[in-house]
C-alpha positions in Angstrom: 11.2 12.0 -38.9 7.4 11.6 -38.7 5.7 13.5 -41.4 6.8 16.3 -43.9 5.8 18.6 -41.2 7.4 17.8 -38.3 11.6 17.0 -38.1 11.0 14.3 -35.3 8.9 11.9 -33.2 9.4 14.6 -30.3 8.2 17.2 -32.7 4.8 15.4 -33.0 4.2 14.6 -29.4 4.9 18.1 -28.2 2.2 19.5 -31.5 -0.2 17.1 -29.8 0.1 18.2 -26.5 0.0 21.8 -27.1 -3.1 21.4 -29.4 -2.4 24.1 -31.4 -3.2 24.9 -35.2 -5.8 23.2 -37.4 -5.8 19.4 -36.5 -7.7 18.1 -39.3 -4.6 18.0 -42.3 -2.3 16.3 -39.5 -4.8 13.8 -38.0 -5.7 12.7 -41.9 -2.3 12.2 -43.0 -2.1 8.7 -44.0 1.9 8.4 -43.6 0.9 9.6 -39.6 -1.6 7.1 -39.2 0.5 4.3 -40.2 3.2 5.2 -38.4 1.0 5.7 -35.0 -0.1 2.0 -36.1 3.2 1.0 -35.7 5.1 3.0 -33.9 8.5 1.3 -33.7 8.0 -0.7 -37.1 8.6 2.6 -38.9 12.4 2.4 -37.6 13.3 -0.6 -39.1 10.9 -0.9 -42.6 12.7 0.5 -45.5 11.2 4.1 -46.5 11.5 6.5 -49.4 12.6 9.8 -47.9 12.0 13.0 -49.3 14.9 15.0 -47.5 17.3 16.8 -48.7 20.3 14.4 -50.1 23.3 13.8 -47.9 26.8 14.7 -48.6 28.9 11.3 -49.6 30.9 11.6 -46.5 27.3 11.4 -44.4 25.6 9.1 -46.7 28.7 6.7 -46.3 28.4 7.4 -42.2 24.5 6.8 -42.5 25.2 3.2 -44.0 27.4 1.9 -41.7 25.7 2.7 -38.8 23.0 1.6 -40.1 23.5 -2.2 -39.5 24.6 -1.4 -36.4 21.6 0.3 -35.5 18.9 -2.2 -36.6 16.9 0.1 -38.8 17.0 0.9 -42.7 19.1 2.7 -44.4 17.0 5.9 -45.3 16.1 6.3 -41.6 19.0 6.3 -40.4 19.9 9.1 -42.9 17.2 11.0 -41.0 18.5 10.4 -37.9 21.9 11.7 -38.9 20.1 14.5 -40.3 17.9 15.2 -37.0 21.1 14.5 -34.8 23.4 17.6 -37.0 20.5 19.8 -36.6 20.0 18.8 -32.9 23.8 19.5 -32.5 23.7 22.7 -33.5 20.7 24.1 -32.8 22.3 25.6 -29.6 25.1 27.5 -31.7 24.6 31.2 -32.4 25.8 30.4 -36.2 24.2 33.7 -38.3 25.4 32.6 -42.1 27.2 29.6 -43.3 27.5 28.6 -46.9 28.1 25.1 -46.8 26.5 22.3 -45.7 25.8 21.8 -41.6 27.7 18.4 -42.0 31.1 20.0 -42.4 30.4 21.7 -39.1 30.6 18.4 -37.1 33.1 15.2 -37.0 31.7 12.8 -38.8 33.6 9.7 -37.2 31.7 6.6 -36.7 33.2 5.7 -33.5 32.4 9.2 -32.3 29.1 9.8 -33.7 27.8 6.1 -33.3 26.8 6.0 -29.2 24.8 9.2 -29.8 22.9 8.0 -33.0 22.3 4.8 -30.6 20.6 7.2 -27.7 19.1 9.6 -30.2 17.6 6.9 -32.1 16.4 5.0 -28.1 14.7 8.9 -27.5 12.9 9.2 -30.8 11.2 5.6 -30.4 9.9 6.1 -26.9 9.2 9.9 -27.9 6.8 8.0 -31.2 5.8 5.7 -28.6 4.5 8.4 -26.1 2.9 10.5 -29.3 0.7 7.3 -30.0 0.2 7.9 -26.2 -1.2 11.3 -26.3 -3.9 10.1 -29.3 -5.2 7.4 -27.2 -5.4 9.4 -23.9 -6.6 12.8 -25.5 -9.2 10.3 -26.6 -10.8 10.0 -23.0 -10.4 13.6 -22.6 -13.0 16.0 -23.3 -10.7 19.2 -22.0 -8.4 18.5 -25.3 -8.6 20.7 -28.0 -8.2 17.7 -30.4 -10.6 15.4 -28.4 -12.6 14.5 -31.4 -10.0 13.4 -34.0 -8.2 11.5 -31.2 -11.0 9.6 -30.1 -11.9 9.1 -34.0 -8.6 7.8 -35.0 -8.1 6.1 -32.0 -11.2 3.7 -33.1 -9.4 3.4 -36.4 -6.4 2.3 -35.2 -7.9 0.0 -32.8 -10.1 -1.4 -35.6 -6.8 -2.2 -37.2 -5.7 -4.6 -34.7 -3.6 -1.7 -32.8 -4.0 -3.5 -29.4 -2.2 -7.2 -30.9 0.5 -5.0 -32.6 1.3 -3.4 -29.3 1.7 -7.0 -27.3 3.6 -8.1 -30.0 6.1 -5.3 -29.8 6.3 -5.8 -26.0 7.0 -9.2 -26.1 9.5 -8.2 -28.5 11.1 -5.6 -26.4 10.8 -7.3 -23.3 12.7 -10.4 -24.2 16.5 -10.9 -23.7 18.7 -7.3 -24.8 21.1 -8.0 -27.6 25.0 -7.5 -26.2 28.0 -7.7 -27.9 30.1 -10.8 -27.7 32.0 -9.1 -25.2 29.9 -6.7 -23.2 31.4 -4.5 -20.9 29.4 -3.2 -18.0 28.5 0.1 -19.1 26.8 -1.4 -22.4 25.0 -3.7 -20.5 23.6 -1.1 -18.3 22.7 1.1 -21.0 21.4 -1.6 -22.7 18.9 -3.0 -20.2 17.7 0.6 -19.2 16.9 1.6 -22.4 15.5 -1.7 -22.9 12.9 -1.4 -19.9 12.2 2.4 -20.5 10.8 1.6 -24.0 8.8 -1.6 -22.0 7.5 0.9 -19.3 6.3 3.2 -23.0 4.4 0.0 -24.5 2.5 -1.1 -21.4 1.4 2.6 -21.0 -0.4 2.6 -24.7 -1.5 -0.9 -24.2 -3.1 0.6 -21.0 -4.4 3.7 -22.6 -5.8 1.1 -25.8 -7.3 -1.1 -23.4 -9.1 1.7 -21.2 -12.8 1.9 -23.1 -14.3 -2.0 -23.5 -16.7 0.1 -26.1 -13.6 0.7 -28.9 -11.4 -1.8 -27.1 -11.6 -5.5 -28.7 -11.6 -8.2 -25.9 -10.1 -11.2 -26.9 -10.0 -14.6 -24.3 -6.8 -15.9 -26.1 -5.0 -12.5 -25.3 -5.8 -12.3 -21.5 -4.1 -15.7 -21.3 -0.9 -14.6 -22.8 -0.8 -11.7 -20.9 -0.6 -13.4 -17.7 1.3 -16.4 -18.8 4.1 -13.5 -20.0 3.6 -11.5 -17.2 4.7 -14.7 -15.0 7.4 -16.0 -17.1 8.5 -12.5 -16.3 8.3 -12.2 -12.6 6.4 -9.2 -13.8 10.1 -7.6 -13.7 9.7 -7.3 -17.8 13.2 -8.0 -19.5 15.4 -7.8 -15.8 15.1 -11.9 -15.5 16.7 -12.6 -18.8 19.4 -10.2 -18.8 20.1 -10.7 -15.2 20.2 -14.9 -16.3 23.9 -13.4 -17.8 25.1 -10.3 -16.0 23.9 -11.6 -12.3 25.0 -8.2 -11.2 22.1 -6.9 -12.6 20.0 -7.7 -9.9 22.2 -5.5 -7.5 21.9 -2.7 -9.3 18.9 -0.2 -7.7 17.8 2.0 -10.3 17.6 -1.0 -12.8 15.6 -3.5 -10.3 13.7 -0.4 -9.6 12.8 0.3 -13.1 12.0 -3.5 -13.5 9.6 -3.1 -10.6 7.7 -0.1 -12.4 7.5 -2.7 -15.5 5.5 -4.8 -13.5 3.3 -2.7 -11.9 1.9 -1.7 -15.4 2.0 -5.5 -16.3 -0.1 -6.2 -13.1 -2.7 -2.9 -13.9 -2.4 -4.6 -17.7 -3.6 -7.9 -16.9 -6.6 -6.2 -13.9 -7.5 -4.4 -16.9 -8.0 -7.3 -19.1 -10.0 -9.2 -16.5 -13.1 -6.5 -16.5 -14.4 -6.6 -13.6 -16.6 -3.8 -13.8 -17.8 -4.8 -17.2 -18.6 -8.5 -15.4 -20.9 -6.6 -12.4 -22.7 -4.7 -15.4 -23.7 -7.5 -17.5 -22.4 -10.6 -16.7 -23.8 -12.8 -19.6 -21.8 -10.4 -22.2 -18.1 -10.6 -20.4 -15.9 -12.3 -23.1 -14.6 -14.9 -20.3 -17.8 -16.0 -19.5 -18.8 -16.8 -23.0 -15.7 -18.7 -23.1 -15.7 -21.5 -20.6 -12.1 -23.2 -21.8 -10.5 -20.0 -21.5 -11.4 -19.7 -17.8 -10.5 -22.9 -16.8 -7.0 -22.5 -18.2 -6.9 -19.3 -16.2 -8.1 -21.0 -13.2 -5.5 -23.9 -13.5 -3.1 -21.0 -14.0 -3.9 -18.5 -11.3 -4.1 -21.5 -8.6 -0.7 -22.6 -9.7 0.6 -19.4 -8.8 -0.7 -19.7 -5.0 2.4 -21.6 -4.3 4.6 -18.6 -4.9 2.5 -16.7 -2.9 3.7 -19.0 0.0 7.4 -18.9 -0.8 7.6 -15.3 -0.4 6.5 -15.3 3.2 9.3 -17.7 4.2 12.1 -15.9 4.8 14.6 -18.8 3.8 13.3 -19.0 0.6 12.4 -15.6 -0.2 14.4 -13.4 -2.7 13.4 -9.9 -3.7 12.4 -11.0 -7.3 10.6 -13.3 -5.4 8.9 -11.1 -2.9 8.0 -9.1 -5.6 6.5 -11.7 -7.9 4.8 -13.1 -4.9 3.0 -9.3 -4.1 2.2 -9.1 -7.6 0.3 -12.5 -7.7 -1.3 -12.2 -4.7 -3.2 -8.9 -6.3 -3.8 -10.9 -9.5 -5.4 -13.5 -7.2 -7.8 -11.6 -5.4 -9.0 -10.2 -8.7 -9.4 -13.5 -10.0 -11.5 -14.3 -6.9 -13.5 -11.3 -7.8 -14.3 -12.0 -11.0 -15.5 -15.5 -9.8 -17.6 -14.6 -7.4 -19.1 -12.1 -9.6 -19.8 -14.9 -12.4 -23.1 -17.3 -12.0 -23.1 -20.1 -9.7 -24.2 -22.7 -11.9 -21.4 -21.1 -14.5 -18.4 -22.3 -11.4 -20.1 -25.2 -10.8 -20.3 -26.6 -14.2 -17.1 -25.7 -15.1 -15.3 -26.8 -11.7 -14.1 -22.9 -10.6 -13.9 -23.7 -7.0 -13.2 -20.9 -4.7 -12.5 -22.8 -1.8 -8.6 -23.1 -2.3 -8.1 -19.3 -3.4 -9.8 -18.0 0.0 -8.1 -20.4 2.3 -4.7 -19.7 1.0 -1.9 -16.9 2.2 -3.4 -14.5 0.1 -6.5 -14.3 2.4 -4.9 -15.4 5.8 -1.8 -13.4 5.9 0.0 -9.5 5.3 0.5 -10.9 1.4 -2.5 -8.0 0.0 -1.3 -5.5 2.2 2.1 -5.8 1.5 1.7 -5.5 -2.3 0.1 -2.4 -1.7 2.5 -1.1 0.4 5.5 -1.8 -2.2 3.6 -0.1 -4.8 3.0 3.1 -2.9 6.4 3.3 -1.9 7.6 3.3 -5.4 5.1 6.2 -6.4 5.5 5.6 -9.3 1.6 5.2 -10.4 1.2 7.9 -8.3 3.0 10.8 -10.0 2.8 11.9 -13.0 5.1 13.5 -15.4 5.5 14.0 -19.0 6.7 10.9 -20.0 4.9 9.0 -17.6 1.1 9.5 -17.1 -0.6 6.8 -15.3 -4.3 7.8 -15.1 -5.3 4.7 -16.9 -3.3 2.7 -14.6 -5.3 4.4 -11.4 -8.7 4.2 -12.9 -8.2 0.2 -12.8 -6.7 0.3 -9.2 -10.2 2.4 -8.3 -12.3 -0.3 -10.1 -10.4 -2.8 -8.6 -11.1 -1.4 -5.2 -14.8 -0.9 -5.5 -15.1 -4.7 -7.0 -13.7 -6.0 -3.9 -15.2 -3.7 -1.7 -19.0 -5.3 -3.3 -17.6 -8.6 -3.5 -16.4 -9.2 0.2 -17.5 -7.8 3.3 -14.1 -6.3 4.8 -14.3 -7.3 7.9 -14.2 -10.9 9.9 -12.8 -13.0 7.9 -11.6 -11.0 5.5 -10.2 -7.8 7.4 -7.2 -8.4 6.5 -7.7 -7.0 2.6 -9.5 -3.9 4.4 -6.1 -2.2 5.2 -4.8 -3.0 1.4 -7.9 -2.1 -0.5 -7.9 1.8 1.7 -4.3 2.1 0.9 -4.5 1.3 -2.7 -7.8 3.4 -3.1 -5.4 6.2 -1.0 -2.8 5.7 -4.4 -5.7 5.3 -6.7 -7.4 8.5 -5.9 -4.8 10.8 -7.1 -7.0 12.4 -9.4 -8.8 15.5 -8.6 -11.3 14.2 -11.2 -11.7 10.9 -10.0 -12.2 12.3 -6.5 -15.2 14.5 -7.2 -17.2 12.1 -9.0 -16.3 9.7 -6.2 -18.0 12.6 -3.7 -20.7 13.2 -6.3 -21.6 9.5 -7.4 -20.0 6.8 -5.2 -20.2 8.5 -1.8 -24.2 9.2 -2.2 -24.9 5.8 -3.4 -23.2 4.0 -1.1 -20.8 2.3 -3.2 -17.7 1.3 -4.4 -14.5 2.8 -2.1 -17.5 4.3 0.1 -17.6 0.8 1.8 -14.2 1.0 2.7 -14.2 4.5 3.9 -17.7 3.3 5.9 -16.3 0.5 7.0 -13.3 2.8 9.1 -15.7 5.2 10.3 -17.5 2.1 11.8 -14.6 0.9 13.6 -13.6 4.5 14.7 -11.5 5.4 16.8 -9.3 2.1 15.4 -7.3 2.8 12.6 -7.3 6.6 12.4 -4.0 6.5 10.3 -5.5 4.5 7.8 -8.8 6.2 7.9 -7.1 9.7 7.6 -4.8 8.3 4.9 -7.5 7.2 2.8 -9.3 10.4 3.3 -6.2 12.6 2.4 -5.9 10.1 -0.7 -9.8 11.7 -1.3 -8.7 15.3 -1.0 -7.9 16.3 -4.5 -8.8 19.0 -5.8 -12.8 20.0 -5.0 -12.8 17.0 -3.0 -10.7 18.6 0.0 -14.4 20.3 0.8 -15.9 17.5 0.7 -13.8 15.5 3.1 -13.3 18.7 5.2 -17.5 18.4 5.9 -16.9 14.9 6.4 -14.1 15.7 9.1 -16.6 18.4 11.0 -19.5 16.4 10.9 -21.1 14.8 14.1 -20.2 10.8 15.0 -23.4 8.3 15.4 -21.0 5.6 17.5 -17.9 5.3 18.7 -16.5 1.3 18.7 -14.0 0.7 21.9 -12.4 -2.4 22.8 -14.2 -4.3 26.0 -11.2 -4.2 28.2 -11.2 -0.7 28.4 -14.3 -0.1 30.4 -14.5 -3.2 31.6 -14.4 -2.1 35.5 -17.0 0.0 35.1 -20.2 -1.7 33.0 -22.2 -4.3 33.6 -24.5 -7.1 31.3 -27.9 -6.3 30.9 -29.8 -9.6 29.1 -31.8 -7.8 26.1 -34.5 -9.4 24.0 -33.5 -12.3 21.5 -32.9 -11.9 18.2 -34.9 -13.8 15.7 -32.8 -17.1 16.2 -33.9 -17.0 20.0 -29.8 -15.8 20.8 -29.9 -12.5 23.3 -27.9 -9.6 22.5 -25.1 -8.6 24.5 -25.3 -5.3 26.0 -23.3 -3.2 28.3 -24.5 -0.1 30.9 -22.2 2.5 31.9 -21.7 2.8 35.8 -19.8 5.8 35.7 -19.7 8.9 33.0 -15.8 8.9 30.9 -14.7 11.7 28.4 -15.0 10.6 25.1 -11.8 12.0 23.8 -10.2 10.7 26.4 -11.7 6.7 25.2 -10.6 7.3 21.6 -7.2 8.7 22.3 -6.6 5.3 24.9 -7.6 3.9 21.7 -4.6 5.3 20.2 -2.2 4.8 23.1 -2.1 8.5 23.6 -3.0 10.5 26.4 -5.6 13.6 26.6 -4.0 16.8 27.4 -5.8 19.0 30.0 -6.2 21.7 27.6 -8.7 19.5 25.8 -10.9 18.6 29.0 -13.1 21.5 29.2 -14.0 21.1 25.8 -14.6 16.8 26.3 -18.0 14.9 25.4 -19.4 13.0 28.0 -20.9 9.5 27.6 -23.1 9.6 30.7 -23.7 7.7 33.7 -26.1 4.5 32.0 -25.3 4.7 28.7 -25.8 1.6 26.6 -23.2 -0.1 24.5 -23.8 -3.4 22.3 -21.2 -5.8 22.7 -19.3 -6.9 19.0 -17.0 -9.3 17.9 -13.4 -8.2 15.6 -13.1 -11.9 15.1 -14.6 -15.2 14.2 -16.7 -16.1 17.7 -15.6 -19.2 19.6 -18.2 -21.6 20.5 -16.4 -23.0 23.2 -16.3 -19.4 25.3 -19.2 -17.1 26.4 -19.2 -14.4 24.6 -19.2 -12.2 27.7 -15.7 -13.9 28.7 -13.3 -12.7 25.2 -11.2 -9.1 26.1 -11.1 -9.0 22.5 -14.7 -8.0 22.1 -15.7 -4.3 21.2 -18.5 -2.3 22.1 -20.1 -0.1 19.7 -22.0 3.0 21.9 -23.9 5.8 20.8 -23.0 9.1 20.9 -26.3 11.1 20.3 -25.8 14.6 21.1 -22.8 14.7 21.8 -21.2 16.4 19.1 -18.0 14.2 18.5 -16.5 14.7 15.4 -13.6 13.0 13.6 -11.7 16.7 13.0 -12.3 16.6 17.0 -10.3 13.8 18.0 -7.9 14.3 15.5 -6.8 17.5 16.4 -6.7 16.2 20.5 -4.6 13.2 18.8 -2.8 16.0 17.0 -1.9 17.9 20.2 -1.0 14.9 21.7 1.8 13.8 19.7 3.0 17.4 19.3 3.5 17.1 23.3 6.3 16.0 25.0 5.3 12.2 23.9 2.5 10.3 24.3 4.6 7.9 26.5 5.6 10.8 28.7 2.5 12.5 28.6 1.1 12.6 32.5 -2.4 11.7 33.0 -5.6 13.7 32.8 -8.1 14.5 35.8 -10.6 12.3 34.6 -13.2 10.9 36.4 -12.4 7.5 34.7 -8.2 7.8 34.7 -8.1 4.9 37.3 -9.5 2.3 34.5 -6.7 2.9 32.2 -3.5 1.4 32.6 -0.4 2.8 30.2 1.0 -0.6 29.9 -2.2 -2.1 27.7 -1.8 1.1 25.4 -1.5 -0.2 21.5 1.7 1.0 19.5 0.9 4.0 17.3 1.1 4.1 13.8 4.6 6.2 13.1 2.5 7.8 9.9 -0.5 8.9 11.9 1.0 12.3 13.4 2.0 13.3 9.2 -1.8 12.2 8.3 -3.1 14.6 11.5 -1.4 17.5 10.3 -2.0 17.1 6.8 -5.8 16.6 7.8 -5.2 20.1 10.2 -4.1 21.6 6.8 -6.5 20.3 4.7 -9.5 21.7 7.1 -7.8 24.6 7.7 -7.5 25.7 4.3 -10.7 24.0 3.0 -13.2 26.4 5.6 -11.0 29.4 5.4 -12.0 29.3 1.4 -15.4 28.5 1.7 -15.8 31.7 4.5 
C-alpha cells in the first residue's frame, strides 16, 4: 500500500526501523515522498494502482465499502487486497490454483468492520513511518541518519508542519456516528479517533524539534493554543462526549483523552522556544512580532480564571481539573518567556507580569499538581513502539532549566521547586539526556542543576524529592555519576530552629553592608548529626547507627535562615519557623549516609514505634513535633541502596 516495494504502511515503518538494505532507491522514490507529505491524504485521493486486477466479486466488494470507508476506490481495492493476504498469511496453504479471494467470504457485512480497523491500523502505522523519518533525523545511531535528516528538510520545506495541524484539527474535531449509534460504535469510534490524534501530535512534535529546519510561524502558535483550549486539551473527548455523556465515564477513553493533551501541552511549550529566546532574544519569532504577543497575553491571562475554578471543589470537574493543570503549566511558560524578553519590549507593549505571579498558579499546589497527574499517567515516560516520546521529554527538560534561570526556587516561589524536580525526575528518562546533563549542565552550574542544588541546600528537607529527582538522573552512565554524588562529603546541613532551640544561644555578628547583623547561633552541647537529619524526617536513629554518628561539637556555629518571606513586625530571633544552616567540616556526612540510617529506620519496626536513642541530645526532641513522612521516600531509599550498590560494585 505504500510503494511498489512494500504491501503496506506497516511494511514501511518496520523497513525503516530495522535499517536494512540500500536506503538511497526508497528514500528517492517520489510516490514515498508524497505520501510521507501527506500521510493520511493518500487514503482518500483517487490513485492509479498498479496491482494485480480483482476478481468481479472483490472489485464489486471494494466499491461498496468504499463509500463507507471514506477513501477512493482503488485504495480500497488495496486494502481488500492487503486484508486477503493478511488473512491468510497464518494458513499452511502449500499450492492453490485459484485466486486467494475464493478462499475467504466475501460478505460486506462480514468483511466491512475489519476493512474499517485494517484501514484505522494502516493510517496510524503511515502516520508513525513519517514518525521514524523525522526522529531517525535527530539520531546519529541510525543507519539511515543522513537521508532522514535530508528528506526531513524537504518535507518541512514543503509546508509538512501546516499539513500536519491541519490534519489534527481535522481528526480531532467531532467523530462521525451513524444516525443511530449504538455504544460499541461509539466507543470504537472515539478510540480510534484519539489514537490517530495521539499519532499526529507525536510528528508535529518530532517536526517541530530542531528551530534550524523547523519554520516558526507567530500565526501558528496562536492557533495552537486557542485549539488546545477549545479542547480542554482532551483532543476530540469534549465534542463526542457533548452527545454520548457517558463518554466521560468511561476510563480508558478519558485516559486516552488525557495523553492527547499532554502532547498538546508539550506541542504548544515547544512552540513557545524558550531556549531559543535565552540564546538570542532579538531573533525569537514572538518578539519580532509584537501583535502576536499581545493576543497571546490577552489569551493566556484569560485562562488564569480556570486555573481558580479547579481548586474549588464545588466547581471543579475532572475535565476541569485537568484543563486547569494543563493551563497552569502553559502559564508559567508564558511567564518565562516574558521575563526572558527585554524590559522595554513588556513595557511598550503592556505585558505585565504582575497578574500572572500573583495568581493561583504561583500561590497554590496548581504546578505541582500538574506534574503529579502527568507522572501518574506515565505515559511520556515509557516508551514503546508506537509511542516514543523523546521529543516530548526534551521540552519538559528545557522547560525545567528555563524556569530553574528564570526564578529563584525558593521564597516566594518554592512552591514550583517541588513541580519543576518532579517533572525534571519524568523528563530525565533518557540515558542520553542524563549524561550530557552530568557532562554539561551539572559542571556549569545550570539548567536542572539549580534544582538539584537547590535540595542539597535545604538538606536533610525533602530527601524524597531530592532522591527522586536523583533516581530520575540515574539512567544509564549517569547511575555513576549520582552514585559519587551520593558518597560525597556534605558542606552544611539546614535544620529547623526549634529543634536545637534549648540548647544554642545568639551571638550578635558583624553587620552586613546595609548596617543589619547577622543572626547566628552557638552550640552549647555536641548532637549526632544523623540523629538531626533523621528528626528531620520524623524518624528515629537506630543504635546500630550510633557508633558510626558525626558529631557537631560543643560551639559550633550555625547562621540563622528564613524558609519564608520575613515579617517586619517580629524579631527575627522570635519565628520557630526559621532554619539554621551549620557547617559540617570534617565531618564526613554524606547523603548515601543518612539515607541508608533513614533506610534502616523505616525497615524497623516503625519509625513511630521506634524507641529512642542514647544520645546526649535525646531530651531536646519531642516525638509529637515529628513532620509526616513522605509514603514514597522508603521506595526512593532502597532504589538509591540499589543504585549505589550496583553502581560501586561495577566500577571495583
Amino acid at each position: 500500500m505504500a510503494a511498489a516495494v512494500f504491501h503496506s504502511a506497516r511494511d514501511f515503518r518496520a523497513w525503516l526501523e530495522r535499517g536494512e538494505g540500500d536506503g538511497e532507491e526508497v528514500f528517492t522514490d517520489a510516490k514515498l515522498r508524497q505520501r510521507l507529505g501527506d500521510p493520511l491524504g493518500t487514503f482518500e485521493a483517487p490513485v492509479v494502482s498498479d496491482a494485480e486486477v480483482l476478481p468481479s466479486e472483490a472489485k464489486a466488494l471494494a466499491e461498496k465499502a468504499a463509500p463507507l470507508l471514506g477513501i477512493g476506490a482503488s485504495t480500497a481495492e488495496d486494502l481488500l487486497r492487503l486484508w486477503a493476504r493478511n488473512r491468510l498469511a497464518p494458513l499452511p496453504v502449500l499450492h492453490y490454483e485459484g485466486a486467494i479471494y475464493e478462499l475467504v467470504d466475501l460478505n460486506l457485512s462480514g468483511v466491512l468492520p475489519l476493512l474499517v480497523d485494517l484501514l484505522h491500523s494502516e493510517r496510524c502505522e503511515a502516520l508513525q513511518a513519517l514518525a521514524v523519518v523525522l526522529r531517525g533525523a535527530h539520531d546519529d545511531s541510525h543507519p539511515f541518519a543522513a537521508q532522514c535528516r535530508e528528506l526531513s528538510e524537504k518535507l518541512l520545506g514543503d509546508n509538512l508542519e501546516k499539513k500536519l495541524w491541519d490534519l489534527y484539527v481535522k481528526v480531532s474535531g467531532c467523530p462521525r456516528f451513524s444516525s443511530s449509534p449504538e455504544h460499541g460504535e461509539v466507543e470504537t469510534v472515539v478510540k480510534q479517533g484519539l489514537e490517530l490524534q495521539l499519532c499526529v501530535l507525536e510528528c508535529l512534535l518530532l517536526a517541530a524539534y530542531d528551530p534550524q529546519i523547523s519554520r516558526r510561524d507567530p500565526e501558528q502558535i496562536c492557533r495552537i493554543a486557542e485549539e488546545c483550549y477549545r479542547q480542554r486539551f482532551l483532543g476530540s473527548l469534549p465534542r463526542a462526549a457533548h452527545l454520548h455523556h457517558w463518554l466521560l465515564g468511561d476510563a480508558e477513553i478519558c485516559s486516552q483523552a488525557q495523553c492527547v493533551g499532554d502532547l498538546c501541552l508539550a506541542l504548544l511549550i515547544e512552540h513557545l522556544d524558550l531556549e531559543t529566546l535565552e540564546a538570542m532574544p532579538s531573533r525569537h519569532v514572538l518578539v519580532s512580532s509584537p501583535e502576536h504577543v499581545k493576543h497571546l497575553h490577552k489569551l493566556i491571562e484569560s485562562w488564569l480564571e480556570i486555573c481558580r475554578h479547579t481548586l474549588v471543589p464545588s466547581e471543579s470537574t475532572a475535565a476541569l481539573a485537568h484543563c486547569g493543570r494543563h493551563v497552569a503549566l502553559v502559564v508559567l511558560a508564558w511567564a518565562v518567556l516574558l521575563g526572558c524578553v527585554p524590559e522595554s519590549f513588556r513595557e511598550a507593549h503592556g505585558l505585565g507580569l504582575k497578574r500572572i505571579l500573583s495568581s493561583v498558579v504561583f500561590q497554590s499546589e496548581i504546578l505541582h499538581d500538574a506534574v503529579c497527574s502527568i507522572q501518574d499517567r506515565g505515559f511520556l515516560m515509557c516508551d514503546s513502539r508506537n509511542a516514543q516520546h523523546l521529543a516530548a521529554r526534551s521540552v519538559a527538560r528545557g522547560l525545567v532549566a528555563m524556569v530553574a534561570q528564570a526564578f529563584r526556587l525558593d521564597g516566594p516561589m518554592a512552591s514550583i521547586h517541588l513541580a519543576m524536580s518532579k517533572l525534571g525526575a519524568m523528563a530525565f528518562a533518557d540515558s542520553s539526556a542524563c549524561l550530557e546533563f552530568w557532562r554539561s549542565d551539572y559542571p556549569k552550574r545550570q539548567g536542572i542543576f539549580l534544582v538539584l542544588h537547590g535540595w542539597l541546600m535545604g538538606f536533610p528537607r525533602n530527601l524524597s524529592a531530592l532522591l527522586e529527582l536523583l533516581c530520575g538522573l540515574s539512567e544509564g552512565h549517569g547511575s555513576l555519576y549520582v552514585a559519587e554524588l551520593l558518597k560525597a562529603s556534605l558542606n552544611v546541613i539546614q535544620l529547623p530552629y526549634r529543634l536545637l532551640r534549648d540548647v544554642t544561644e545568639f551571638e550578635d555578628c558583624p553587620g552586613s553592608s546595609t548596617g543589619a547583623p547577622s543572626p547566628t547561633l552557638q552550640l552549647l552541647e555536641p548532637a549526632y548529626v544523623e540523629e538531626l537529619a533523621l528528626r528531620v524526617l520524623g524518624l528515629e536513629l537506630l543504635e546500630s547507627h550510633v557508633s558510626s554518628c558525626a558529631i557537631l561539637p560543643t560551639g559550633a556555629r550555625g547562621i540563622l535562615q528564613q524558609d519564608r518571606p520575613a515579617d517586619p513586625e517580629r524579631s527575627p530571633r522570635s519565628s520557630q519557623a526559621h532554619l539554621v544552616q551549620w557547617s559540617l567540616g570534617d565531618q564526613h556526612v554524606s547523603l548515601w549516609r543518612i539515607s541508608v540510617c533513614a533506610w534502616d529506620a523505616i525497615l524497623s519496626s516503625g519509625p513511630h514505634d521506634a524507641a529512642p536513642c542514647g544520645t546526649a541530645s535525646v531530651s531536646l526532641f519531642d516525638a509529637r513535633r515529628r513532620p509526616r513522612l513522605d509514603a514514597t521516600v522508603d521506595l526512593r531509599l532502597i532504589i538509591c541502596y540499589e543504585l549505589v550498590t550496583s553502581s560501586f560494585l561495577l566500577r571495583s
